[in-house]
Structure formats: structure tokens, C-alpha cells
C-alpha positions as CSV (number, residue, x, y, z in Angstrom):
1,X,56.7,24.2,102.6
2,X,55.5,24.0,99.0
3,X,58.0,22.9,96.3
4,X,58.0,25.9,94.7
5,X,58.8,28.2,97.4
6,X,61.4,25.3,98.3
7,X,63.2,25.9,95.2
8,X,63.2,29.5,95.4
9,X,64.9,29.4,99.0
10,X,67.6,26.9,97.8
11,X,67.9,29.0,94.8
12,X,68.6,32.1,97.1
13,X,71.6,29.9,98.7
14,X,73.1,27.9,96.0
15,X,73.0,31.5,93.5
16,X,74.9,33.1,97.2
17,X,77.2,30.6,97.8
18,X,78.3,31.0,94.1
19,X,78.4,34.8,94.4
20,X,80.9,34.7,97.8
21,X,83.1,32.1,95.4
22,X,83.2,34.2,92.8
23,X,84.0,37.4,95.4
24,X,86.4,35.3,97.1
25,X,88.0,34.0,93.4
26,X,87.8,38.1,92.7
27,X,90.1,39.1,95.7
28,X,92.9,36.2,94.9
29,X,93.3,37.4,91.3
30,X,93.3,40.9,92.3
31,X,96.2,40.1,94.6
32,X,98.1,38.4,92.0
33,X,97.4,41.6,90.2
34,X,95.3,39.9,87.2
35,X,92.7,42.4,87.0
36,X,91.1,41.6,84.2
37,X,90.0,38.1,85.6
38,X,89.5,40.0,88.8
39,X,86.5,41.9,87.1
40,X,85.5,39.1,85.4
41,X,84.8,37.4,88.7
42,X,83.0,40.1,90.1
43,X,80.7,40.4,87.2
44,X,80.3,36.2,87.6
45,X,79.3,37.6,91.1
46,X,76.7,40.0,90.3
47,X,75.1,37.5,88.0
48,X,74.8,35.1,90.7
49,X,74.0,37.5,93.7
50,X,71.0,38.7,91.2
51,X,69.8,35.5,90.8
52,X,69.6,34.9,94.4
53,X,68.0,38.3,94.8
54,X,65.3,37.3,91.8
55,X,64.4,34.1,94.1
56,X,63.8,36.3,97.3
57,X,61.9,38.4,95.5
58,X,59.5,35.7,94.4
59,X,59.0,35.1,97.9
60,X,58.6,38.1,99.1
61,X,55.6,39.1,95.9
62,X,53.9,35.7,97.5
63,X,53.2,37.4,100.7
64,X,52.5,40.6,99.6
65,X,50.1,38.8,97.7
66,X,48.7,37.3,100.9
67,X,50.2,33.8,100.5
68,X,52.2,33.5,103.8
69,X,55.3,31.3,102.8
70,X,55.9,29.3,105.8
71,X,58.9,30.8,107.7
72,X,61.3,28.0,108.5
73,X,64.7,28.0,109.7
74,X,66.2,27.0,106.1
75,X,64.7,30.5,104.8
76,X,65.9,32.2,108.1
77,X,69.2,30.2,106.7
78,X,68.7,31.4,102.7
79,X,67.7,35.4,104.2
80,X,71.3,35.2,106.3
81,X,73.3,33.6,103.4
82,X,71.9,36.2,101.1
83,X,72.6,39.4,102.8
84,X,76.4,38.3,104.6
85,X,77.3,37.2,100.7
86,X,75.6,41.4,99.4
87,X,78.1,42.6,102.3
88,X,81.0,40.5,101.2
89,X,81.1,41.5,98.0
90,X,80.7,45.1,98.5
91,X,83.7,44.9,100.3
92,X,85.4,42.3,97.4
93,X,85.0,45.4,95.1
94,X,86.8,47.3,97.6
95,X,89.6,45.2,98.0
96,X,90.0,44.7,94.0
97,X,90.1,48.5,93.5
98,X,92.6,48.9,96.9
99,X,94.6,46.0,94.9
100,X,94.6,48.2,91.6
101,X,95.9,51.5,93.5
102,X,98.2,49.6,95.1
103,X,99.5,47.1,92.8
């Protein structure tokens, strides 16, 4: 695997593991009912989960260019990391808002 498209697929897990932290961070100030920091964390979230999403999409332009990016099992890794982390935090913004009805 080339350096570059090494980079990009840590990118896409180091920029997901810092969007579930921030989800997770979300949900634990929602419940403590500081909503403000709540949306502050999901907005850290989105920042990071578009990151991640910019670095896929690098790879993905390289083979719709024709350069096949060698499929390894850390991209198979950086592909799963990426979409459980999108799911999680859809369901993060759920909890805050269930949290802000509730609370």
C-alpha cells in the first residue's frame, strides 16, 4: 500500500474514533442535562465524522480514476470503523433530543 492512501485510511479511523468520542461525550452531557455542551459535542462529531468521510472519498476518486487502491484488511477495518461510528451518531442525536424532551 502506498503512503498516501495509507494515510488516508488511518485518517478515516483516527477522524472516526474521534467522532464515536465525541457522540459518546454528547450522550453523557445530555444526560446530565447540559445541552449546550451536548451540542457542542455533536458538532465536534460532525467535524470529525467529515473528515473521515473526506479521506474515503480520496480513496474512493483513486479508483474511479482507475488506480485500484490495494484492498487490505486495515481498509476493510477503516470502511467498518467509518460506517458503525455514521450509525452511532445518528442515534447519539437521538438520544440528546430524547434527553431534552425528557429532561
Amino acid at each position: 500500500m502506498e503512503q498516501k492512501d495509507l494515510e488516508s485510511v488511518m485518517s478515516i479511523i483516527i477522524h472516526s474514533g474521534n467522532a464515536k468520542s465525541s457522540g459518546v461525550e454528547a450522550i453523557q452531557e445530555a444526560k446530565m442535562k447540559n445541552f449546550d455542551l451536548a451540542e457542542e459535542k455533536l458538532n465536534e462529531a460532525n467535524q470529525e465524522i467529515n473528515k473521515a468521510h473526506n479521506a474515503q472519498t480520496k480513496l474512493l476518486s483513486l479508483e474511479a480514476n482507475g488506480e485500484f487502491p490495494i484492498v487490505s484488511l486495515l481498509v476493510v477495518h477503516s470502511q467498518d470503523h467509518l460506517m458503525t461510528t455514521m450509525t452511532f451518531l445518528e442515534m447519539a442525536r437521538e438520544f440528546v433530543e430524547l434527553y431534552k424532551t425528557i429532561g
